[in-house]
C-alpha positions, 0 to 999 in steps of 0.5 A: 500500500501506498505510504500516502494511503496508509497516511490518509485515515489518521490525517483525515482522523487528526485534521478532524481533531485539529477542526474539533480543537479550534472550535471548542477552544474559541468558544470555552474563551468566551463563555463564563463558568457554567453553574456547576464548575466552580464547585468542580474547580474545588473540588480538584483543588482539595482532592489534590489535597487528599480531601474529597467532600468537596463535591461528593455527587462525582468522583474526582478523575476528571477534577484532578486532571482539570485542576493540574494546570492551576499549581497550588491555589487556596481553597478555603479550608476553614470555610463552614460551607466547604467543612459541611461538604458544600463545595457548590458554595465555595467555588465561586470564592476560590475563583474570586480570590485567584485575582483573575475568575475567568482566566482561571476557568479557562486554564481548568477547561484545556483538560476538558479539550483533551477529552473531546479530542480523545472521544473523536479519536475514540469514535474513529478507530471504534467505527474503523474497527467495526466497518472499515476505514470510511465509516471510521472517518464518517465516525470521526465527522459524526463526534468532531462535529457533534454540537453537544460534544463541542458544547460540554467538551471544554467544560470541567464537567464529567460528562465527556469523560464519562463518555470516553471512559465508559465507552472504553470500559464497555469495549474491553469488557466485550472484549474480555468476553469474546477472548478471554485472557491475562491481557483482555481480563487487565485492560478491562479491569483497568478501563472499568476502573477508569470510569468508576473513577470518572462517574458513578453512572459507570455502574450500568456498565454492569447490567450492560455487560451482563446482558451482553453475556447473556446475548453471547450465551445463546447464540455465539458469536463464531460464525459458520464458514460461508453461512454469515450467522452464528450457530446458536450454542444448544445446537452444538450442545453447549449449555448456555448456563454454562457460558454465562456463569463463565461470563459472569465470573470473568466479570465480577473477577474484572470488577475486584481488580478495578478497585485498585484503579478506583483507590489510587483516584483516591490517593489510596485514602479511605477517610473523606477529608483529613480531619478524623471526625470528619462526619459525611451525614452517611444516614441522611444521604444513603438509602435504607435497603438492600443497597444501603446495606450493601454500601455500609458492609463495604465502608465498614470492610474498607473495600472502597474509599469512603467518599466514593461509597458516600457518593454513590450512595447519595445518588442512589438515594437522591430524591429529584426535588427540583422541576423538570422544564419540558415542552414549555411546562415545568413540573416537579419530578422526571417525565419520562419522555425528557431524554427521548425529546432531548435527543431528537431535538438537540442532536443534528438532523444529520445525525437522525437520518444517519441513525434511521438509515442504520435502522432502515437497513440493519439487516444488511448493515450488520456484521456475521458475529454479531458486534452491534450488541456491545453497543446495543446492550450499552444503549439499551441499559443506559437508556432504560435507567435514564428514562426512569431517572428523575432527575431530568436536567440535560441532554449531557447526561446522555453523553455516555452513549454518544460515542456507541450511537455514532458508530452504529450511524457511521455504518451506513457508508457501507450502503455506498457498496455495489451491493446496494440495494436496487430500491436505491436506484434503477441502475445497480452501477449509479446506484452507489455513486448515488449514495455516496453523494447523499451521505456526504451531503448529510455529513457536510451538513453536520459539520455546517450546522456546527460551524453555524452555531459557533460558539453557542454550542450548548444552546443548540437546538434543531429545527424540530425545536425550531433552532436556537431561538425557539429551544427555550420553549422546548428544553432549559437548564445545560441544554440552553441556559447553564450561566455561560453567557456573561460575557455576551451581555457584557459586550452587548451593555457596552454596545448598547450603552447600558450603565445598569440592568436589573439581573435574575442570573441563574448561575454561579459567576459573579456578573461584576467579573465581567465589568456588569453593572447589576442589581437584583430584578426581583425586589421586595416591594412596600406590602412585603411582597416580591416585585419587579425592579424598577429599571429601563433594562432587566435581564432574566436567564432563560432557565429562571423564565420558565419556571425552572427554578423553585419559586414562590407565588409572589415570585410567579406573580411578578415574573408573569409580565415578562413571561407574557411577552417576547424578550426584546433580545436574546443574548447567547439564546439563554439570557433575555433582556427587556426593555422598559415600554 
């Protein structure tokens, strides 16, 4: 093969990554802290400290590679929200007290770019592996390109490296699976245990897995030769029980030897904090029941470090006690079709018609052994569990099951082949030519609505939602509106001349970071009760709009004439602004 042939495939991959790059690092420079990364940025910093209450809801993996830039910053240690284990509250101090908030956040986000171009590369070899060289460079446009993956990429967030770890938990699980040996058993101990350290919700790569198992236990994944299908194992007289209790063993044995990957996260630190009496309100926060129990025997038999029992047990205990905005209703408590509408209306049409031509054609796209079902059982058991979750809050939490979802979209190229189905054209030879022509039209439009959207990747929405504009009456919260936009109004008081504005902010950033003169919109009036400030400029975040956040009767009753009304502009798409009529 031609040395330029063989170069084609990673320079395609790496001009992807290099497009990728400059568009999340353009964007994240102008974007304030969304509302959960201050408390991350502290969380980082203690962790390096050996303290880990800080943000016990995720573990600290991706805190600790984002907070590495920073060196030796502060934290406020003798602060009684961080001692309560509140780290929510004192990020926004560290970031104040560093001097310089904004370009303290930037430097904790270039980890977060490593990320994104990890998971494009990710994608790349996993759809190349699967189905050659042109889906693996469809797979490469797919995630390079994803708006979600651009918008939550940079963020000191955990869900893009949730993403990246689980998707390479769940491969060398599969792999494990198919040939198992000292080295599959170790690279899928070690990635499992690289996602348990990155987000709790790599536990469903448990039932995952077990269903992938139970799938291979009853028809095999050899092929006969010349057939194309595997033979079930009952007809070759092995016992599908047998199978899967050799699969569930090679498990549970991959499951023990990832928990050294989870203690060195931890610093091989059992105790939360360094004070010894450091107490983490255990009973309030963990369930009762069986898997209470389960999470106290293994805290008092010292498996796992305290802080990650504690955390799991808090989001397994966690009762959703904030709205769920959907379809322009908010509503306290999960709906289960949020993430279903989430998907269709924050993922590109590109994308959508990729994943039904998949769909459409699955028989002849499918492989002779059958891979589909790693990524099948990965998105089925995770998408089960976050459809009956009632915590309904972002699109992002879906980000684990990306990746697995672009490759299977990426397949379709393989349509392009002569063996194309006749339907596709009346001349069999125009036929791919035909199809390749298409599918290239649907993925430059991806890559085109992405560069359309620069840098508001996080306020995308499709034209299902009616784009941007019409999202906010679709979807709040991190799909449109998660404090980012600070510096956007910034710019536009300065251009429009605007000395003060009246400011409901839903966020965690300090307005004044960015040159804003602001008061409070919301205001008590003579009688005691909640009104609007009198003011030529009030602004809202979008999320606070639509009734999102907890409110009183007299807050709903004063936020009803701007919620009657078009904003007068919408700025970044998530803050609005009115003016004085």
């Amino acid at each position: 093969m031609p040395a330029w042939r063989r170069l084609a495939f990673p320079g395609a991959v790496a001009a992807a990554v290099g497009v990728h790059l400059a568009l999340a690092e353009s964007s994240q420079r102008t974007r304030s802290p969304t509302v959960d990364e201050p408390g991350h940025l502290v969380a980082g910093l203690a962790a390096w400290r050996g303290d880990f209450r800080g943000v016990p809801e995720h573990p600290p993996l991706a805190f600790l590679l984002g907070t590495l830039p920073l060196g030796d910053r502060p934290i406020p240690a003798d602060d009684e929200p961080w001692r309560a284990g509140k780290g929510w509250r004192a990020g926004p101090v560290v970031l104040a007290a560093s001097g310089d908030p904004h370009g303290s956040m930037v430097a904790a986000r270039r980890a977060g770019l490593a990320w994104g171009a990890a998971l494009v590369v990710l994608v790349a070899l996993w759809a190349r592996a699967w189905y050659g060289t042109q889906a693996g460079l469809a797979g490469a446009v797919l995630a390079a390109f994803s708006p979600a993956v651009l918008a939550h990429g940079p963020l000191l967030t955990t869900d893009v490296p949730a993403a990246v770890a689980q998707s390479l938990a769940l491969l060398g699980g599969a792999r494990m699976l198919a040939r198992p040996s000292a080295g599959s058993l170790s690279a899928a101990a070690t990635a499992l245990g690289l996602a348990l350290s990155t987000k709790f919700s790599a536990v469903l790569l448990g039932p995952a897995l077990v269903l992938l198992a139970a799938w291979r236990a009853w028809r095999r994944a050899p092929v006969v030769h010349g057939t194309g299908s595997p033979v079930p194992a009952r007809l070759r007289g092995e016992s599908p029980a047998a199978r899967l209790a050799a699969s569930a063993l090679l498990l549970a044995l991959a499951a023990l030897l990832a928990l050294p990957v989870v203690w060195a996260a931890y610093g091989f630190r059992f105790r939360a904090g360094p004070e010894p009496g450091l107490d983490l309100a255990w009973p309030a926060a963990v369930p009762g029941g069986l898997a209470g129990g389960a999470l106290g025997l293994a805290r008092d038999l010292r498996l796992l470090p305290e802080a990650w029992l504690y955390g799991l047990g808090s989001m397994l205990g966690k009762v959703p006690g904030r709205k769920t905005f959907l379809l322009g209703e908010a509503r306290l408590g999960g709906q289960p079709l949020y993430f279903p509408v989430a998907f269709l209306v924050k993922s590109t049409l590109a994308t959508l018609a990729l994943l039904a031509l998949s769909g459409l054609w699955r028989r002849r796209l499918r492989s002779p052994d059958g891979r589909e079902r790693t990524a099948l059982a990965w998105i089925l058991v995770y998408g089960a569990a976050a459809i009956a979750s009632g915590l309904n809050i972002g699109e992002r939490h879906l980000l684990p099951i990306y990746p697995a979802l672009f490759v299977l979209a990426s397949r379709v190229v393989n349509l392009t082949s002569p063996c194309v189905p006749r339907t596709m054209g009346s001349d069999p030879n125009s036929s791919p030519r035909v199809a390749s022509l298409g599918l290239a039209a649907i993925l430059a439009a991806h890559a085109g609505t992405a560069l359309s959207v620069h840098p508001h990747h996080l306020a995308y929405f499709n034209a299902l939602a009616g784009g941007p504009e019409g999202g906010r009456r679709a979807l709040l919260d991190s799909n449109l509106d998660w404090g980012q936009d600070l510096p956007a109004l910034a710019e536009w008081a300065r251009r429009e001349g605007v000395p003060e504005i009246a400011l409901y902010y839903f966020g965690t950033a300090d307005p004044s970071w960015y040159g804003i003169r602001w008061r409070p919109l919301l205001v008590e009036g003579p009688d005691g009760r909640t009104r609007l400030a009198d003011a030529p400029v009030r602004a809202i975040s979008a999320t606070a709009w639509g009734g999102s956040l907890h409110e009183t009767p007299d807050v709903t009753e004063a936020l009803a004439p701007l919620r009657a009304r078009e904003p007068d502009a919408a700025i970044g798409h998530s803050i609005l602004v009115f003016r004085e009529r």
